[in-house]
C-alpha positions, 0 to 999 in steps of 0.5 A: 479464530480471528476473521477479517472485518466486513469488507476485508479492506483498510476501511473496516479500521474506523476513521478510514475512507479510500478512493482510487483514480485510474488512467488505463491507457497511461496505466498508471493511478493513485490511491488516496486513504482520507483520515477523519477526523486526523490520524496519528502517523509515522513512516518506516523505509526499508527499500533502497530506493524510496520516492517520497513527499513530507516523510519527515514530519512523521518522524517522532521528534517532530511537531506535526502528530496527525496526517488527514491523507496518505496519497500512493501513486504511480508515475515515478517522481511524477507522481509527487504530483498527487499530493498537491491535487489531494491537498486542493481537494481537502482544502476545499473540505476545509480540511487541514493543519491550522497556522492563523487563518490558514489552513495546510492540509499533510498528505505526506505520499509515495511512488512507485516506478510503472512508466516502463509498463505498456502504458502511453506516458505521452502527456503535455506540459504536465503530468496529469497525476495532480488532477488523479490525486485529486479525483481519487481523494473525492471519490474516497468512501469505504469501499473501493476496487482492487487489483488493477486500480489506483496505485496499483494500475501499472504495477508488476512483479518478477513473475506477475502483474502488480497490483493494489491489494487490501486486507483486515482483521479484527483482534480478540480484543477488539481492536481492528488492523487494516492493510493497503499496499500497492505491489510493484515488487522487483521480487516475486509473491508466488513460489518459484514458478507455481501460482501459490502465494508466499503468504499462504500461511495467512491466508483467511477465506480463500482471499486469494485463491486457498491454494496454499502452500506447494507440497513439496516445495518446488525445487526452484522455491529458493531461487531469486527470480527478479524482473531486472531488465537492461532499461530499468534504473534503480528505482524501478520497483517498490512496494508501497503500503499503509497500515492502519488500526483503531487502537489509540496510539503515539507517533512512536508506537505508530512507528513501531507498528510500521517496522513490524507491519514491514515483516509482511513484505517479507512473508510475501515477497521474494527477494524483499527490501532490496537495494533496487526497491523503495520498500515502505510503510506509512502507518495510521492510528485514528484511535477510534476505539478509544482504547490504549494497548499494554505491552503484550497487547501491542505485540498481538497487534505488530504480529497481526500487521505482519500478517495482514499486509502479507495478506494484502500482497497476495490479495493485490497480485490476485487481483490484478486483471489483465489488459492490453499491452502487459508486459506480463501475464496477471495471476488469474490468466495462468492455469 
């Protein structure tokens, strides 16, 4: 049986580090994954409503090949701001892509939409993401906390608080695959009206709870309980996520591995990669195991992406924890 790696994070994928930074009276924070050294990037948008920074450096086409972060961030269009903070912070690890002297760090990052969360959005002049993708890159290491941390601070669901979510596995081959996603989904994790995730079906260890699936089904399963409300705009939710693995890959794998990591959403989310989400996938290969993939190899390593950002869904909406001023109850005050 194929068992998650040490910590059950992102970081079991070699090359990897995280940091989160918070503000709980904004309700809002950042997540930022640290490549070292650089790591083979793409991106796959399938939500309607993306918010992102340097997404099309990712495509295959393009000249850049490696990324040395990934920032997810709160805030909505403020959040944008993260990327510079991270950028300051690597530069000052002389981190970066070198033109002549210089050197330019690639963060590309995206948001999702939490200001309609119970959090004070009263700040100054300037929004203080810039200084949180900052902190959140020099606090990056191999572990960190999920639930209600980083991106996933003000994150909800139809039915549930959001929140930062992350899960590994380790392959037959050896090869390992790590998710992280932050769910602010417009859809819901868990079945109907019950507690039982959407994802059980991949669940390892009772990660998340070991409820499995509702036997039967509740007759409500089906329905489509999303949290729109009147003073939400079209770009009010998104799942934003990453996954990583240490198999040696192009930008155009990577990018194939993105697109399957992206069933997941599917697996553990519903609706999913609706008009009113900014649904995406950014996707690391540090090739820290020194290994290329044949074929059927790398259609294991899409079904395992599939599976563990699934997984990492559950595990964010699981964790989340409550606080004052929700505006939804989190899964573990729910009996």
């Amino acid at each position: 049986m194929m068992l998650p790696g040490p910590r059950n994070l992102i970081t079991d994928v070699a090359g990897l580090s995280a940091g989160n930074a918070e503000d709980h009276r904004l309700k809002s924070g950042v997540t930022a994954i640290v490549c070292d050294p650089p790591a083979t990037a793409a991106v796959q948008v399938l939500g309607g409503a993306p918010g992102t920074r340097e997404t099309d450096l990712l495509e295959p086409h393009n000249t850049v090949q490696t990324v040395d972060a990934i920032i997810l961030s709160g805030g909505s269009a403020f959040g944008l701001d993260a990327a510079s903070g991270a950028q300051a912070a690597l530069r000052e690890m002389g981190r970066g892509f070198a033109v002549g002297p210089h050197r330019v760090p690639i963060v590309p990052s995206a948001i999702l939409f939490d200001l309609i969360n119970g959090g004070e959005k009263d700040w100054s002049k300037f929004p203080p993401y810039r200084d949180l993708g900052y902190e959140a890159v020099r606090k990056a290491g191999p572990g960190f906390t999920t639930g209600s941390a980083g991106a996933g601070t003000g994150a909800l669901t139809a039915t549930f608080k959001g929140g930062l979510g992350s899960a590994s596995i380790v392959l037959p081959n050896g090869i390992t695959i790590g998710a992280l996603v932050a769910v602010n989904a417009l859809g819901s994790a868990t079945v109907g009206g019950t507690r039982h995730f959407w994802a059980a079906p991949f669940e390892k260890l009772k990660e998340f709870g070991g409820l499995g699936l509702p036997h039967p089904l509740p007759a409500d399963a089906s329905d489509i309980r999303t949290k729109l409300r009147p003073n939400l705009s079209a770009a009010a939710n998104t799942t934003i996520a990453v996954i990583a693995t240490d198999a040696v890959l192009t930008k155009a794998e990577a990018k194939r591995l993105a697109i399957a990591a992206h069933d997941g959403f599917s697996r553990a989310l519903w609706p999913a990669h609706t008009p009113l989400d900014g649904d995406l996938v950014f996707a690391l290969a540090t090739g820290a195991s020194g290994r290329t993939l044949e074929l059927e190899d790398f259609i294991d390593l899409g079904a395992a992406a599939a599976a563990t950002m699934a997984r990492a869904i559950a595990r964010g909406v699981h964790d989340a924890t409550p606080a004052e001023n929700d505006p939804l109850p989190s899964w573990s005050s729910r009996r």
